[in-house]
PDB file of N, CA, C and O in Angstrom:
ATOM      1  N   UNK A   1      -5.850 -95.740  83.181  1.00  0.00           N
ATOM      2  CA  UNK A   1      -5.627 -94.534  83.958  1.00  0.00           C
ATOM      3  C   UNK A   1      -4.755 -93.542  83.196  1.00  0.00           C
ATOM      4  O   UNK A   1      -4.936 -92.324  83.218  1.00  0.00           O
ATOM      5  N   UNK A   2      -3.827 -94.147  82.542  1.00  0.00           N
ATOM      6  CA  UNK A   2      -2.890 -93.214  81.477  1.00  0.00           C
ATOM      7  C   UNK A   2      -3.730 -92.591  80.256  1.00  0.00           C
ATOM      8  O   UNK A   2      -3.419 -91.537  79.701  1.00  0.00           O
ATOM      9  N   UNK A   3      -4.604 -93.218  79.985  1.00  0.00           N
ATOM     10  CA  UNK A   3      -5.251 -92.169  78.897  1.00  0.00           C
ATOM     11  C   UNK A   3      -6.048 -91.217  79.511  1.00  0.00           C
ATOM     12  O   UNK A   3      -6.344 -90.210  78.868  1.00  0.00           O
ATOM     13  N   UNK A   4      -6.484 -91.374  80.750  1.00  0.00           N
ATOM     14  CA  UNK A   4      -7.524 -90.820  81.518  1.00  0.00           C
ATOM     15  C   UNK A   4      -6.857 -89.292  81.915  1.00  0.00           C
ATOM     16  O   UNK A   4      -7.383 -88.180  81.851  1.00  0.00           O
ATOM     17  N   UNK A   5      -5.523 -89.682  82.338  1.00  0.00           N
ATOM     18  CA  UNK A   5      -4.425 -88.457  82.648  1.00  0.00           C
ATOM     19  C   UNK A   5      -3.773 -87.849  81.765  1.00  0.00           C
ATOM     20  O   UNK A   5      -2.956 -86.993  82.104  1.00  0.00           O
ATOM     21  N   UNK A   6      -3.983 -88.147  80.482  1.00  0.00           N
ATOM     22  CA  UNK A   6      -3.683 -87.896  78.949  1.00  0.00           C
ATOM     23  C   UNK A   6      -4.516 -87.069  78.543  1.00  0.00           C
ATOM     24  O   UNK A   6      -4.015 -86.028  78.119  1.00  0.00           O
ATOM     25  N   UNK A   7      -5.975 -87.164  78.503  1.00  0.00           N
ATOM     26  CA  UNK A   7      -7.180 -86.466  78.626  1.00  0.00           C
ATOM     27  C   UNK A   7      -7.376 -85.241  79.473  1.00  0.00           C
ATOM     28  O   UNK A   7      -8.014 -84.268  79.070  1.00  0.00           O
ATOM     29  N   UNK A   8      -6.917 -85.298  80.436  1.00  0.00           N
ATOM     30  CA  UNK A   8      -7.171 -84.537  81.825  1.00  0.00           C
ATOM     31  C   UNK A   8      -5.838 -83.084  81.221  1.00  0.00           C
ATOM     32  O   UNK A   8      -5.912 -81.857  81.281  1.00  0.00           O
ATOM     33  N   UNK A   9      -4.950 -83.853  80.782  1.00  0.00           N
ATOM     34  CA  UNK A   9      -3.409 -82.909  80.228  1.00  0.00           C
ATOM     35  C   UNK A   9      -3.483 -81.737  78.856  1.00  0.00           C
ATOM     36  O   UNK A   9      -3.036 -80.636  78.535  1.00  0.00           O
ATOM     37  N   UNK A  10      -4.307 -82.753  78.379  1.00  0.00           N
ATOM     38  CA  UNK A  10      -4.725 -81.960  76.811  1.00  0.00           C
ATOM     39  C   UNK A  10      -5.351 -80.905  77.447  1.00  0.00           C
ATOM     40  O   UNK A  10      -4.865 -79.780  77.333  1.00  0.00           O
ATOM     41  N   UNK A  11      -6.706 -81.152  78.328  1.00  0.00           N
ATOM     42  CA  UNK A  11      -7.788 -80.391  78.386  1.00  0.00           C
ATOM     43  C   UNK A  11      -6.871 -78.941  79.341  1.00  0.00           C
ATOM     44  O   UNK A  11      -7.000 -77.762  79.010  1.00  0.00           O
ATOM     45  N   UNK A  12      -6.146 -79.333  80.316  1.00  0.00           N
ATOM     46  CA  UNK A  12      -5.628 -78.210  81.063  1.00  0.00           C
ATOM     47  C   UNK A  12      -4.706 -77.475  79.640  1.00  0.00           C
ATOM     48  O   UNK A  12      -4.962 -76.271  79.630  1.00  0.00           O
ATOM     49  N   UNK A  13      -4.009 -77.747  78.803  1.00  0.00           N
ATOM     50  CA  UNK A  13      -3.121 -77.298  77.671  1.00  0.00           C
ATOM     51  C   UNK A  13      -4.448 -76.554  76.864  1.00  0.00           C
ATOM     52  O   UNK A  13      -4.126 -75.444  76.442  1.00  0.00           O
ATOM     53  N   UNK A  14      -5.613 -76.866  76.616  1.00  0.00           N
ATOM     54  CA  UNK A  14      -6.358 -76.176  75.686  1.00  0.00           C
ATOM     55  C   UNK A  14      -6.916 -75.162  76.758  1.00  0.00           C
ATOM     56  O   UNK A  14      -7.704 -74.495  76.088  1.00  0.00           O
ATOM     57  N   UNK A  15      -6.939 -74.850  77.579  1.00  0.00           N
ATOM     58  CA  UNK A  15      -7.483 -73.804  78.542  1.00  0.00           C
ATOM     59  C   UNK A  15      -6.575 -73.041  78.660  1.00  0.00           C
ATOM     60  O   UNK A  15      -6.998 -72.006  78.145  1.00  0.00           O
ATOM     61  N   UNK A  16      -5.207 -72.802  79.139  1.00  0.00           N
ATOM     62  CA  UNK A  16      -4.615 -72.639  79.058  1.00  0.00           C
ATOM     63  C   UNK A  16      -4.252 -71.777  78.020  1.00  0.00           C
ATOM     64  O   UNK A  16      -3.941 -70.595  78.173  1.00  0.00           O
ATOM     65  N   UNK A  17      -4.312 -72.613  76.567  1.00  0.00           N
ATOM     66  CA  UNK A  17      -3.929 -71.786  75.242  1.00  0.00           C
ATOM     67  C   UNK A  17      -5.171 -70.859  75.394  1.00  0.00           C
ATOM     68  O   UNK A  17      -4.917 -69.657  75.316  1.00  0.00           O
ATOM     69  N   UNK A  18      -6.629 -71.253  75.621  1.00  0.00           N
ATOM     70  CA  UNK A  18      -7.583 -70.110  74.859  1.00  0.00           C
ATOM     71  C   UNK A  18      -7.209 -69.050  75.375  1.00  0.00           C
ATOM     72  O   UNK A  18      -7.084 -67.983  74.774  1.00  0.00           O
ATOM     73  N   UNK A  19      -6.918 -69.320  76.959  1.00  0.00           N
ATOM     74  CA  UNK A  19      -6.242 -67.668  77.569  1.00  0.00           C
ATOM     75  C   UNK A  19      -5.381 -66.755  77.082  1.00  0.00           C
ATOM     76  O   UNK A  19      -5.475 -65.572  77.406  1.00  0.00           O
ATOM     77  N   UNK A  20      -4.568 -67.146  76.356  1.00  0.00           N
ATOM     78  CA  UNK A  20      -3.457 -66.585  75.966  1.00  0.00           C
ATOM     79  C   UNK A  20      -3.876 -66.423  74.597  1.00  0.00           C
ATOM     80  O   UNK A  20      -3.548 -65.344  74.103  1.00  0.00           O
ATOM     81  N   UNK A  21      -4.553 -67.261  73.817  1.00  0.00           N
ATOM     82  CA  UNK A  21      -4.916 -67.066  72.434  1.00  0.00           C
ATOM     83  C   UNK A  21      -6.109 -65.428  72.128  1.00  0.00           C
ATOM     84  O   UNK A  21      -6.445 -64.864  71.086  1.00  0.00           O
ATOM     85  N   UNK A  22      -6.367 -65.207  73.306  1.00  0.00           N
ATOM     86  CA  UNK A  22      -7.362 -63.920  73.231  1.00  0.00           C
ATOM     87  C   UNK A  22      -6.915 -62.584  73.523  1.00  0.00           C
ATOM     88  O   UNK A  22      -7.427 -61.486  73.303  1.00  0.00           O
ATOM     89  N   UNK A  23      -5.642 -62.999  74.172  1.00  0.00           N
ATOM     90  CA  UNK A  23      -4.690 -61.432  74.431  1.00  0.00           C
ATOM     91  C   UNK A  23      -4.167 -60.456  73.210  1.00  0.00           C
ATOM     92  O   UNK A  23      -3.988 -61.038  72.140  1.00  0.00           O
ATOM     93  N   UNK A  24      -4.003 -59.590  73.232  1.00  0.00           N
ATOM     94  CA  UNK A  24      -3.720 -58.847  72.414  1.00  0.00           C
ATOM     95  C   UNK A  24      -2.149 -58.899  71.692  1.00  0.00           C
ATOM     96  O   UNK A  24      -1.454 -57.922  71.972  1.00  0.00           O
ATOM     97  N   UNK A  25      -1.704 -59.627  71.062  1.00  0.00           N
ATOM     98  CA  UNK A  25      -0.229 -59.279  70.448  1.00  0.00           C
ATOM     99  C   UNK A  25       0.505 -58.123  70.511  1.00  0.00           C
ATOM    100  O   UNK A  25       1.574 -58.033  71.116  1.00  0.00           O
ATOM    101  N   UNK A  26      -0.214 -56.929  69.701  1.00  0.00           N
ATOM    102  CA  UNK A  26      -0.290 -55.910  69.462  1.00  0.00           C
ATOM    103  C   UNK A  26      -1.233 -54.637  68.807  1.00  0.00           C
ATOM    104  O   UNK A  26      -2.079 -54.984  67.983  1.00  0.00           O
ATOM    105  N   UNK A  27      -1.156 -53.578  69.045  1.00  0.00           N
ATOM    106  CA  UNK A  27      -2.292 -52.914  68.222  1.00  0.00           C
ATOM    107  C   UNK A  27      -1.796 -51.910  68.013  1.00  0.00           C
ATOM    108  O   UNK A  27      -1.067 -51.247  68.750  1.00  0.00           O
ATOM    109  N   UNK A  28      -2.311 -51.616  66.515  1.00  0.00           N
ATOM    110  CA  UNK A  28      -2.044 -50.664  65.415  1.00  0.00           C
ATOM    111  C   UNK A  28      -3.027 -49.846  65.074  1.00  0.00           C
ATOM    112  O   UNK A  28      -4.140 -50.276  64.770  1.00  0.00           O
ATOM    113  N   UNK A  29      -2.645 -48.251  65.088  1.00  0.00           N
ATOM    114  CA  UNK A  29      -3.660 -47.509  64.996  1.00  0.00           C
ATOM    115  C   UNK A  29      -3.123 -46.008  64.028  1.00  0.00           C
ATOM    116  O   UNK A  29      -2.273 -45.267  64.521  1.00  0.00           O
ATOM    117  N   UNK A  30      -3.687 -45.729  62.747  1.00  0.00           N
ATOM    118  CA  UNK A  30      -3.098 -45.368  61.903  1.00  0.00           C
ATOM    119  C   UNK A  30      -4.131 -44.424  61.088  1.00  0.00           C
ATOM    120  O   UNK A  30      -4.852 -45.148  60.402  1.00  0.00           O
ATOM    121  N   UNK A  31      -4.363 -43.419  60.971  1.00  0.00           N
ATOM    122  CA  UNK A  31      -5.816 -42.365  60.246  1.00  0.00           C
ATOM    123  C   UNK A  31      -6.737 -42.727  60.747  1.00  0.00           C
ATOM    124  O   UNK A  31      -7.677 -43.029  60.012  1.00  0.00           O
ATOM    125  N   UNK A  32      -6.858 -42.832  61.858  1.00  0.00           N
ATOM    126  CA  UNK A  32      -8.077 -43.164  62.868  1.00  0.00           C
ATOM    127  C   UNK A  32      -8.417 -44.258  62.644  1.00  0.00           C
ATOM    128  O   UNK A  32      -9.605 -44.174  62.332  1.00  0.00           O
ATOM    129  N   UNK A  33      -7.959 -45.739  62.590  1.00  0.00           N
ATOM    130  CA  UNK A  33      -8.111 -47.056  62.086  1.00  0.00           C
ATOM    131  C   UNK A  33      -7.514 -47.766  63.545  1.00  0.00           C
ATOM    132  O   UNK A  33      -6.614 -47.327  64.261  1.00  0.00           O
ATOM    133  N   UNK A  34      -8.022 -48.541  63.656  1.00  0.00           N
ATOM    134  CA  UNK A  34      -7.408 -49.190  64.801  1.00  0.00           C
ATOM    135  C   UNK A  34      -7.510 -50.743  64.193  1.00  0.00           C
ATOM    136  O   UNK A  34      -8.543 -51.210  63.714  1.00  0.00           O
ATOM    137  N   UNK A  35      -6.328 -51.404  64.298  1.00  0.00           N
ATOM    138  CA  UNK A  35      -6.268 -52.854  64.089  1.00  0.00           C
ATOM    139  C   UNK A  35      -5.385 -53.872  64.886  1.00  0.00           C
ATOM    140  O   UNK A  35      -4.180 -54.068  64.726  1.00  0.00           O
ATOM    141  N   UNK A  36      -6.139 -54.418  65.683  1.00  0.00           N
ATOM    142  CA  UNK A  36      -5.881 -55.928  66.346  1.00  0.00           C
ATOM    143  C   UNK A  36      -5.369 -57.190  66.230  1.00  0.00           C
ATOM    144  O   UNK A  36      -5.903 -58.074  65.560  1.00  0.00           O
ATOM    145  N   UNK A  37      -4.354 -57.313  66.855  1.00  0.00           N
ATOM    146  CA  UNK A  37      -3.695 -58.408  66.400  1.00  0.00           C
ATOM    147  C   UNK A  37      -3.491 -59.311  67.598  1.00  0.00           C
ATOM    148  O   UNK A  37      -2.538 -59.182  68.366  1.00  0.00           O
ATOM    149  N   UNK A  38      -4.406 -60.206  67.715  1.00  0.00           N
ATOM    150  CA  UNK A  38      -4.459 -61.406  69.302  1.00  0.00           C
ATOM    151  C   UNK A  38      -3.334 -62.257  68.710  1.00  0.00           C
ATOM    152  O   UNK A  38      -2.968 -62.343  67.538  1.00  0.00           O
ATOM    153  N   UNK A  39      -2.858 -62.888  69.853  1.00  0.00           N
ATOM    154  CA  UNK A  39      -1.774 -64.289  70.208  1.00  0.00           C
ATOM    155  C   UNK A  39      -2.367 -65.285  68.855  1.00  0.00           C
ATOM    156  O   UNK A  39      -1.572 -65.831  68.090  1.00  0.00           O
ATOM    157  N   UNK A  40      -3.810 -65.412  68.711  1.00  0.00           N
ATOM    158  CA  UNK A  40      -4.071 -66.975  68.046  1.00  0.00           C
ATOM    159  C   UNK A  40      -3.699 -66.564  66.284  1.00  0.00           C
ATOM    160  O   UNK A  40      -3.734 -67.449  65.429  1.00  0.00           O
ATOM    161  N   UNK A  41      -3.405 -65.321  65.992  1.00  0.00           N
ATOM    162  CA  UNK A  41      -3.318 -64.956  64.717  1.00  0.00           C
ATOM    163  C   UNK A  41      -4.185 -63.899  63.954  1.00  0.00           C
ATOM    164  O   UNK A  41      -3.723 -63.213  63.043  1.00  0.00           O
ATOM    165  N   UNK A  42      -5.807 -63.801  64.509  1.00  0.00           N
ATOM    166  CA  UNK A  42      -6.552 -63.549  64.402  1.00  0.00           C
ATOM    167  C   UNK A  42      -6.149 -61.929  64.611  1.00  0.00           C
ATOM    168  O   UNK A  42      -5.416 -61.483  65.495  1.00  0.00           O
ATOM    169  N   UNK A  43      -6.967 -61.025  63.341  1.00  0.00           N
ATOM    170  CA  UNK A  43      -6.482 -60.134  63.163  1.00  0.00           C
ATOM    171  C   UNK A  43      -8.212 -58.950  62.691  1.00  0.00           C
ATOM    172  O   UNK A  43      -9.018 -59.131  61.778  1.00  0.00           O
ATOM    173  N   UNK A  44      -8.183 -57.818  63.790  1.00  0.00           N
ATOM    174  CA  UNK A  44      -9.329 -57.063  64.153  1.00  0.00           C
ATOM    175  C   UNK A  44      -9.344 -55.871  63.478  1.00  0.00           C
ATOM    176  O   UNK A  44      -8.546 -55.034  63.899  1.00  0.00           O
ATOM    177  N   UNK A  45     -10.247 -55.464  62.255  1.00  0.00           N
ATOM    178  CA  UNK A  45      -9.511 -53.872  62.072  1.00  0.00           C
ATOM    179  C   UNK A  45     -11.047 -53.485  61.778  1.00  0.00           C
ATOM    180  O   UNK A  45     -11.834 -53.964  60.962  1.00  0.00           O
ATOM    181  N   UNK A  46     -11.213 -52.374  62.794  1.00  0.00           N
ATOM    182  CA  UNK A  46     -12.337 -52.108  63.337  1.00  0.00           C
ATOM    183  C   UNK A  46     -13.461 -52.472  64.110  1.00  0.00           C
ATOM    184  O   UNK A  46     -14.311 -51.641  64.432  1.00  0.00           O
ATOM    185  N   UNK A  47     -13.505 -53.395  64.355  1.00  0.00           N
ATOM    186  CA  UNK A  47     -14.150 -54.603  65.039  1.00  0.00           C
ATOM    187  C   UNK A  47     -14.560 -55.359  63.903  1.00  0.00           C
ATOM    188  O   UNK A  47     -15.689 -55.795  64.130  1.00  0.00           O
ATOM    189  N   UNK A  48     -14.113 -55.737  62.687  1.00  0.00           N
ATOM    190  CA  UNK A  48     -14.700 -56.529  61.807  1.00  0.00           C
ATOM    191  C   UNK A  48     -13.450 -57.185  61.356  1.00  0.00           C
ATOM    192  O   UNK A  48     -12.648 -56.669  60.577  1.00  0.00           O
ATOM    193  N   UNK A  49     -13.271 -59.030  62.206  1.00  0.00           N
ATOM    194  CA  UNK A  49     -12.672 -59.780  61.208  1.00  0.00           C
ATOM    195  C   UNK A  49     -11.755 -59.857  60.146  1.00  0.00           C
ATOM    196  O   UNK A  49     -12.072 -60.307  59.046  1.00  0.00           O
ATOM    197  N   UNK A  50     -10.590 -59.423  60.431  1.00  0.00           N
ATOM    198  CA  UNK A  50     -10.012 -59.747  58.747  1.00  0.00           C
ATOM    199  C   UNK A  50      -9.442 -61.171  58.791  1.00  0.00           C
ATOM    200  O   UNK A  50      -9.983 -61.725  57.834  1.00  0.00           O
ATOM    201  N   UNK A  51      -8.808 -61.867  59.266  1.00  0.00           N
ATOM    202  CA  UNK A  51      -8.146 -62.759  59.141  1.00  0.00           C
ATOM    203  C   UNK A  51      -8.287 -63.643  60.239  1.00  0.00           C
ATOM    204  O   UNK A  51      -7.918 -63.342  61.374  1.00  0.00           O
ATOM    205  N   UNK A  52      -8.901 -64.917  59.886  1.00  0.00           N
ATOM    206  CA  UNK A  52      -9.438 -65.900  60.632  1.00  0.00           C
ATOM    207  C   UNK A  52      -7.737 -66.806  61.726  1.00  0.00           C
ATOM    208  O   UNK A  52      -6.591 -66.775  61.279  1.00  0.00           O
ATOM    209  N   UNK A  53      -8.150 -67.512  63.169  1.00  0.00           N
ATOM    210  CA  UNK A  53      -7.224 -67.590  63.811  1.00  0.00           C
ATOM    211  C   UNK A  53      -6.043 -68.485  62.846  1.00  0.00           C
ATOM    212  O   UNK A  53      -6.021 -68.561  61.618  1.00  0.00           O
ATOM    213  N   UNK A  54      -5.103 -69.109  63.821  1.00  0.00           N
ATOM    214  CA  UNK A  54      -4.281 -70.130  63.393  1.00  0.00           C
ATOM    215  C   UNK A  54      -4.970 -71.551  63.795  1.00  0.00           C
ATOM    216  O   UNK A  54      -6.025 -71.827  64.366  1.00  0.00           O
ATOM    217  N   UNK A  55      -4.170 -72.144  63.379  1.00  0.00           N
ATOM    218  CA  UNK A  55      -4.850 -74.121  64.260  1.00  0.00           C
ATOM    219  C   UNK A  55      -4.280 -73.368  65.517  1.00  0.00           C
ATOM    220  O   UNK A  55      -3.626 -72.332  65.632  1.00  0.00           O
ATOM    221  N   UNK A  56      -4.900 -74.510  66.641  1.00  0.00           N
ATOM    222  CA  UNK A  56      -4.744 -73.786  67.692  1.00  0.00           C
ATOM    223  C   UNK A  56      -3.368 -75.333  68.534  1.00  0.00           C
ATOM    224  O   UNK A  56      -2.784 -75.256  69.615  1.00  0.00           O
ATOM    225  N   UNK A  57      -3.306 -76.355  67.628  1.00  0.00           N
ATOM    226  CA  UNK A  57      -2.054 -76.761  67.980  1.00  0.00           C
ATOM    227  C   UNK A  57      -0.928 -75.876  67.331  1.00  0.00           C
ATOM    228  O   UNK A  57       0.216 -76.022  67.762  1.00  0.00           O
ATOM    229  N   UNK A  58      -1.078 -75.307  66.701  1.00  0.00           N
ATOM    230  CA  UNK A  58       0.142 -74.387  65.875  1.00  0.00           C
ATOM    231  C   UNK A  58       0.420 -73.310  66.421  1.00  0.00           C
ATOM    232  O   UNK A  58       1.557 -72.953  66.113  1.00  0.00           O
ATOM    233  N   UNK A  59      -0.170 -72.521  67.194  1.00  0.00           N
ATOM    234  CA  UNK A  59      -0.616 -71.645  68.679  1.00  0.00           C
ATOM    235  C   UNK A  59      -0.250 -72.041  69.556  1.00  0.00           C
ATOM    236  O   UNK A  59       0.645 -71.414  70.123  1.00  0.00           O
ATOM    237  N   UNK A  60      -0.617 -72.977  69.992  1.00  0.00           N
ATOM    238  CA  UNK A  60       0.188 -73.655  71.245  1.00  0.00           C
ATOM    239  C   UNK A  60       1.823 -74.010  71.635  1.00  0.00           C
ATOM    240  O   UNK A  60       2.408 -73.908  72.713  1.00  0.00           O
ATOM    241  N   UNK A  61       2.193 -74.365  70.598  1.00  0.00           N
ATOM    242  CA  UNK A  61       4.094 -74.081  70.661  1.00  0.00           C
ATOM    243  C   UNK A  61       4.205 -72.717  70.532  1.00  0.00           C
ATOM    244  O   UNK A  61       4.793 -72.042  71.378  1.00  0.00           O
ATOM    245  N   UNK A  62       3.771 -72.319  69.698  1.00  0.00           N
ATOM    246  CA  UNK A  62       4.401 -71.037  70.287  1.00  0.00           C
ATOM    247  C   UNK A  62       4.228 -70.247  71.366  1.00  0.00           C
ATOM    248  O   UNK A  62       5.032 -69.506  71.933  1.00  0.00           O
ATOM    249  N   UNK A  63       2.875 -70.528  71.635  1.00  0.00           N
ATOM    250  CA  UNK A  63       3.104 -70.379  73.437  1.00  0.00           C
ATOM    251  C   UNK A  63       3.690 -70.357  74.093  1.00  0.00           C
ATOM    252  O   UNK A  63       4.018 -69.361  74.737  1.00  0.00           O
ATOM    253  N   UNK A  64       4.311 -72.109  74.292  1.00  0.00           N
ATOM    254  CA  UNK A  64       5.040 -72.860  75.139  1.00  0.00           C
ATOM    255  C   UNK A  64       6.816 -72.458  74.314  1.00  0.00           C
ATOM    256  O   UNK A  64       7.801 -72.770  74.983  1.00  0.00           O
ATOM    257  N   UNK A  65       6.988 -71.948  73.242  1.00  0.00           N
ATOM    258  CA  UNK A  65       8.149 -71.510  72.821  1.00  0.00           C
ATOM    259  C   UNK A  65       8.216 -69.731  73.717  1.00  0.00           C
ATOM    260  O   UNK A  65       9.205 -69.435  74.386  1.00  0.00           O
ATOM    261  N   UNK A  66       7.046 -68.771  73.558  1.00  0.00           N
ATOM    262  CA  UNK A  66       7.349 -67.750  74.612  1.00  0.00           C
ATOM    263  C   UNK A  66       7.654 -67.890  75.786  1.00  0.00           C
ATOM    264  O   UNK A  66       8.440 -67.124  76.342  1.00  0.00           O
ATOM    265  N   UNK A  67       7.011 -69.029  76.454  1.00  0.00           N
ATOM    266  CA  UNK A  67       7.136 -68.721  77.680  1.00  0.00           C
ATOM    267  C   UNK A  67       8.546 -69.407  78.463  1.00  0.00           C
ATOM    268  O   UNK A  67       9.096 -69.140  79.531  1.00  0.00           O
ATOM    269  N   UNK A  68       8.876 -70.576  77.210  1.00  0.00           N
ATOM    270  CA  UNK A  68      10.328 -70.562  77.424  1.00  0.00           C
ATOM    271  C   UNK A  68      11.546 -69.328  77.413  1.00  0.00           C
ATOM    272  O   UNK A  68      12.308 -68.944  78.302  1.00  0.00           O
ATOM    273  N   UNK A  69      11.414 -69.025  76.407  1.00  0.00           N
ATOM    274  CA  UNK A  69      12.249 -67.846  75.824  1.00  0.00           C
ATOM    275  C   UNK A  69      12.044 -66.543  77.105  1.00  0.00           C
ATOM    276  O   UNK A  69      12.947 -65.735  77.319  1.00  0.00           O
ATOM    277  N   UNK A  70      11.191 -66.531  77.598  1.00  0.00           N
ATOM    278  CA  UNK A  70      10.542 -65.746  78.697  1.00  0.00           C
ATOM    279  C   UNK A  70      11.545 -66.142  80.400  1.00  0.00           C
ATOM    280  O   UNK A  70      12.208 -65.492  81.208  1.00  0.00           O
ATOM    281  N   UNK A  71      11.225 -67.195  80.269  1.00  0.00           N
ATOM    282  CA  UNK A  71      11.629 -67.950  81.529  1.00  0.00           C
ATOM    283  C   UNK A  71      12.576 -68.617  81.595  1.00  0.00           C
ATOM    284  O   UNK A  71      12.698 -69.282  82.624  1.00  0.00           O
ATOM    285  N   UNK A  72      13.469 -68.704  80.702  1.00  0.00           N
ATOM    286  CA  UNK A  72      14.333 -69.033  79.844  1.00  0.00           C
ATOM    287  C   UNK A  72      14.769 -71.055  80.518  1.00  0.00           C
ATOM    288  O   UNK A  72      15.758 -71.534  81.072  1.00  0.00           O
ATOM    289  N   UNK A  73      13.773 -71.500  80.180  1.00  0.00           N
ATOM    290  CA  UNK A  73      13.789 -73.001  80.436  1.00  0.00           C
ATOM    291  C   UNK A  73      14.260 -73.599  79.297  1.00  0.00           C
ATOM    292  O   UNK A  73      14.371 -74.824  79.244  1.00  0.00           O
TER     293      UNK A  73
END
């Protein structure tokens, strides 16, 4: 039953991250250039790809490090 609820924990933590991994960080817009920068690392300049995400366990603390720092737990 403990791996079963181990399983069940990961899967709510990876849902969780994709949500947050697709939000916008910030965006930069500079001689009519616009470039994207989402939570997972992944970086948009023009709608074309420059820089592929992070691991998405390496994403995930820092998540769970914002939303501390946020909520201050």
């Amino acid at each position: 039953m403990t791996q079963y609820k181990n399983e069940v924990e990961k899967q709510r933590k990876l849902l969780e991250y994709e949500e947050w991994a697709e939000q916008w960080n910030h965006i930069y817009i500079a001689d009519g250039e616009m470039t994207v920068y989402y939570n997972s690392g992944r970086v948009v300049k023009e709608g074309v790809e420059i820089k592929p995400a992070r691991n998405w366990e390496d994403n995930y603390r820092k998540m769970e490090q914002e939303k501390d720092e946020l909520y201050g737990r």
